[in-house]
C-alpha positions in Angstrom: 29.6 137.8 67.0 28.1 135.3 69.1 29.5 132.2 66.9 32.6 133.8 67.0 32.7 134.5 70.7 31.9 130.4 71.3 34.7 129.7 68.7 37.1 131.4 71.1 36.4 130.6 74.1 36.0 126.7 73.2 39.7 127.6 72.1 40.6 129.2 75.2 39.4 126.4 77.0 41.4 123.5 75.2 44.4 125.0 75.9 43.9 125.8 79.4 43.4 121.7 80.0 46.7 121.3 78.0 48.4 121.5 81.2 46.4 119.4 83.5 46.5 116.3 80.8 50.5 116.7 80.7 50.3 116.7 84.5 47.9 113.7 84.7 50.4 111.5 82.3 53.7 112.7 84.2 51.9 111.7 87.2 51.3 108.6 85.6 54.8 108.0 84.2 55.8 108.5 87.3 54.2 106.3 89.0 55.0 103.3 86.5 58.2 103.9 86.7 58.3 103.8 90.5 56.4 100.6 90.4 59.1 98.8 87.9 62.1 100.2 89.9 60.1 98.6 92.9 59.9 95.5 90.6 63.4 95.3 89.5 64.9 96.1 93.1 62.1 93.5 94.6 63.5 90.7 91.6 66.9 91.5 91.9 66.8 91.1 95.6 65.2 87.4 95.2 67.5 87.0 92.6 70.9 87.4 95.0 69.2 85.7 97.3 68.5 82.5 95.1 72.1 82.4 93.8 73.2 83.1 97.5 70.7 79.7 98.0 72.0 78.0 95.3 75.6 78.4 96.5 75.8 77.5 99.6 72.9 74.5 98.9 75.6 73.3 97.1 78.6 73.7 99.4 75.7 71.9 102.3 75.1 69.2 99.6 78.2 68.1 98.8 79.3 68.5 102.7 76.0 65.7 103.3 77.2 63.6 100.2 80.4 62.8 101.7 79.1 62.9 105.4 77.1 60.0 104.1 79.2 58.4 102.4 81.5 58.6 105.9 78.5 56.7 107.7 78.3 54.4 105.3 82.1 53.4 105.1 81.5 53.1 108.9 79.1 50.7 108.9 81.3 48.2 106.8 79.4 48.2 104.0 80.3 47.0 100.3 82.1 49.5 98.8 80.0 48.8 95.6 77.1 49.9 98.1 78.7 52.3 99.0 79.9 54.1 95.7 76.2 53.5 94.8 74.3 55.3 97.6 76.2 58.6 97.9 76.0 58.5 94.4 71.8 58.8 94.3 72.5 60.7 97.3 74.4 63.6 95.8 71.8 63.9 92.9 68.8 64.3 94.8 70.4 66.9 97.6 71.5 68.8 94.3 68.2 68.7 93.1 66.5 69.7 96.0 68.9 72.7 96.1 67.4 73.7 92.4 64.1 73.0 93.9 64.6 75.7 96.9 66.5 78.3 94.7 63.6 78.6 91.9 61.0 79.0 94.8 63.1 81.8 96.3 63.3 83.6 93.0 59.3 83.6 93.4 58.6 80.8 91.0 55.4 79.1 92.4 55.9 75.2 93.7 52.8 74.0 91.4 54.4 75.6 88.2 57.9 73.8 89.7 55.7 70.5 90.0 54.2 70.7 86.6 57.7 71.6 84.5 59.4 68.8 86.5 56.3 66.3 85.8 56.4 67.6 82.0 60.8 67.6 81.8 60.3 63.9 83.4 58.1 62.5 80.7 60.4 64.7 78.2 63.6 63.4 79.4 62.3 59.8 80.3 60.9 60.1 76.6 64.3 61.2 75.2 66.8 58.9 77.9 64.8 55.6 77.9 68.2 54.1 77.7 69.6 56.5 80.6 66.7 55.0 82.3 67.3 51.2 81.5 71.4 51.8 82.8 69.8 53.3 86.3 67.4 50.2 86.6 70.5 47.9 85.8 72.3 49.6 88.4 69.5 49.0 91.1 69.5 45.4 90.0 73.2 45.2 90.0 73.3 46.4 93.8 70.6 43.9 94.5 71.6 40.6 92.8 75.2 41.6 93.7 76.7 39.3 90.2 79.9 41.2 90.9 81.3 43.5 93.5 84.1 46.4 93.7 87.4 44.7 93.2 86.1 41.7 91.5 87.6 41.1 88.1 85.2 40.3 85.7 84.5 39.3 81.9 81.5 41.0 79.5 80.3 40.0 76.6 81.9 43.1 75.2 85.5 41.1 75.6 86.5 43.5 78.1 88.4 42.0 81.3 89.5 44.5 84.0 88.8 44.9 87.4 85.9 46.7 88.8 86.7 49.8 90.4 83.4 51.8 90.8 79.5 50.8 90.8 77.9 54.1 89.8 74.4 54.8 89.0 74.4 54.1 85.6 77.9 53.1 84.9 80.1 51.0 86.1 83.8 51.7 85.9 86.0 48.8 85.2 89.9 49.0 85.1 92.2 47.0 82.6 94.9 45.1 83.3 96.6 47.5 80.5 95.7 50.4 82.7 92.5 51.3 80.4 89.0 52.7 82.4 86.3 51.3 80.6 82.8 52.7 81.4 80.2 49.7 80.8 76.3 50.8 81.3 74.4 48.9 83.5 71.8 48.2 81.7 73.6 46.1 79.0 75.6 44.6 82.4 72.9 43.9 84.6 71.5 42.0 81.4 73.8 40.8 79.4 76.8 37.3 80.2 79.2 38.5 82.7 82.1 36.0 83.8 83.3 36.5 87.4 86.7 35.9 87.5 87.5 36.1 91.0 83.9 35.5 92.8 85.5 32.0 94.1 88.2 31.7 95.6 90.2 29.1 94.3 90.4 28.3 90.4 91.6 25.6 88.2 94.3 25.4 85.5 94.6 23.3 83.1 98.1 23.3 80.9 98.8 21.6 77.8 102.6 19.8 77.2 103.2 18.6 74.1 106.1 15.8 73.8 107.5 13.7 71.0 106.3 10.8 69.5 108.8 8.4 71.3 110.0 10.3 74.2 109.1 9.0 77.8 105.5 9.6 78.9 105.8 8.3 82.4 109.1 10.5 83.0 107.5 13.3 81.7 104.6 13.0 83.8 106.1 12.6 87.2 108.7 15.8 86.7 105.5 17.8 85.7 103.8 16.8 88.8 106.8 17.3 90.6 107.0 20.6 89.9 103.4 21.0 90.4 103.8 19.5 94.0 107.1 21.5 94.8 105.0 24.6 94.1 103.5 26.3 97.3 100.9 27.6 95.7 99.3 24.8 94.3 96.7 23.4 96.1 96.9 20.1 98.4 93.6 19.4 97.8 92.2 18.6 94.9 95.6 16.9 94.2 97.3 18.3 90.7 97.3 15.3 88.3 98.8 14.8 85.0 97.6 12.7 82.2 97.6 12.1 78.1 95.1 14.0 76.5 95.3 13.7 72.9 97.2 12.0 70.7 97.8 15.1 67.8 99.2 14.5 64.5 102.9 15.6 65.7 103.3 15.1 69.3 101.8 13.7 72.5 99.4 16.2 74.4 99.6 15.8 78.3 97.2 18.1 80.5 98.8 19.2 83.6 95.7 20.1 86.0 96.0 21.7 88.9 94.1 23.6 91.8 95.6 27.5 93.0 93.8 30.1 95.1 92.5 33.4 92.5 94.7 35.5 93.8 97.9 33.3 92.4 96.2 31.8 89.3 97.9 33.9 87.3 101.9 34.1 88.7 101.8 30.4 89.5 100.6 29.5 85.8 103.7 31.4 84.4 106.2 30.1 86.8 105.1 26.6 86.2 104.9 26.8 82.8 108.6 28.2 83.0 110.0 25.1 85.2 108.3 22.9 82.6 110.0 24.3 79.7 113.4 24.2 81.7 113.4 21.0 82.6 111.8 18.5 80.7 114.7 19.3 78.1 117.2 17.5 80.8 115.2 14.6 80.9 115.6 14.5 76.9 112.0 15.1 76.9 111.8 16.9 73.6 108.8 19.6 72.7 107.9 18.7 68.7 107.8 21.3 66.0 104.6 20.7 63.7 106.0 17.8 61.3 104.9 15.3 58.2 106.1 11.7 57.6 106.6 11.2 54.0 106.5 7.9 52.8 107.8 7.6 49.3 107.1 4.5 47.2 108.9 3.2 44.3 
């Protein structure tokens, strides 16, 4: 009876701690899942407020980029400078904005510090050429080979005229109304002709006249087209002389000295007046031609 007696009342006491252990893990439940609402409101709280950050960083950011670029536009400064500056300007306030809005989500600064210190080996890794067209562009703004609304010649054979100096491009328009992004790295180091970095330019133009035909009347109605023309330069005078004596016709050089802005219309119109009227003169321009001499 005894054994049976402890049986039971062991029994009898299990159950009657049932309640209490359901009671201590509803308590428990409970309070987790107050603490991961607090969480989640907490977080979701930070996280408004870091897009609300982010949002208007950006709206501020672009606001300073062009307040900057303003200020420097007042100054007078190179537009090449210019472009350049609020350029590098615009991409650090943007990242500066990042900066702020990962903080105010509760991301530490040192676990910012080291990602960004690990992301710039990455990307440096990864974008060595990125890297090389920003250090052209720094040497580009220093050295100053070319400047915004130069026209310019690359290696590449691309001739345009330069429109934008970016931080690592440089935006070039053809004459063909093409935009041609060139790097700067391959720019700041490769052969680029500046069209227009002087201001006056010479032309030389080739005239080809018969075998026969008058050299000396030829000459002075070249020249005195060349003189007639405004545009042509007093000084060095424009001079015309033979140049080569070809297999079919006599090559005379018409040289001549224009400022860069009219190289190109004066070429065309004297080239024009030169085809027009050497013809009245009975200056003739040759077709390619053989002398056959046939023996008997």
């Amino acid at each position: 009876m005894e054994i049976v007696d402890g049986v039971v009342g062991n029994a009898v006491e299990a159950v009657s701690t049932v309640p209490e252990k359901v009671q201590a893990s509803a308590a428990a439940l409970k309070d987790l899942l107050s603490s991961l609402t607090g969480m989640a409101v907490d977080f979701g709280l930070k996280l408004i407020a870091a897009i609300l950050v982010l949002v208007g960083g950006m709206w501020i950011a672009r606001r300073l980029s062009a307040a900057f670029r303003r200020a420097l536009e007042r100054r007078k400064l190179e537009p090449s400078v210019v472009s350049f500056m609020s350029s590098f300007m615009n991409i650090v306030l943007r990242v500066f904005v990042i900066i702020i809005s990962l903080a105010t989500v509760g991301v530490q600064m040192t676990s910012i510090v080291a990602v960004l210190g690990a992301a710039s080996l990455a990307i440096g890794m990864a974008l060595s050429g990125t890297m090389q067209n920003f250090a052209g562009g720094i040497i580009i703004m220093f050295l100053k080979p070319f400047k915004v609304g130069d026209v310019i010649e690359v290696a590449a054979g691309k001739t345009g005229v330069v429109k934008k100096i970016m931080i690592f491009n440089t935006e070039v328009h053809t004459f063909d109304n093409q935009v041609v992004l060139l790097p700067n790295g391959p720019l700041a180091n490769g052969q680029i002709t500046n069209l227009t970095n002087n201001g006056t330019r010479r032309t030389d133009i080739a005239v080809s006249i018969s075998y026969g035909d008058n050299v000396d009347i030829a000459r002075r109605e070249i020249l005195a087209i060349l003189v007639a023309d405004k545009r042509v330069l007093k000084k060095p005078e424009p001079i015309v002389f033979v140049n080569n004596l070809g297999d079919s016709a006599v090559e005379l050089v018409a040289r001549y000295w224009t400022k860069t802005d009219d190289l190109l219309a004066c070429r065309g119109d004297v080239l024009e007046r030169i085809y027009k009227t050497l013809p009245k003169k009975k200056i003739r321009f040759p077709f390619p031609q053989i002398d056959v001499h046939v023996k008997k």
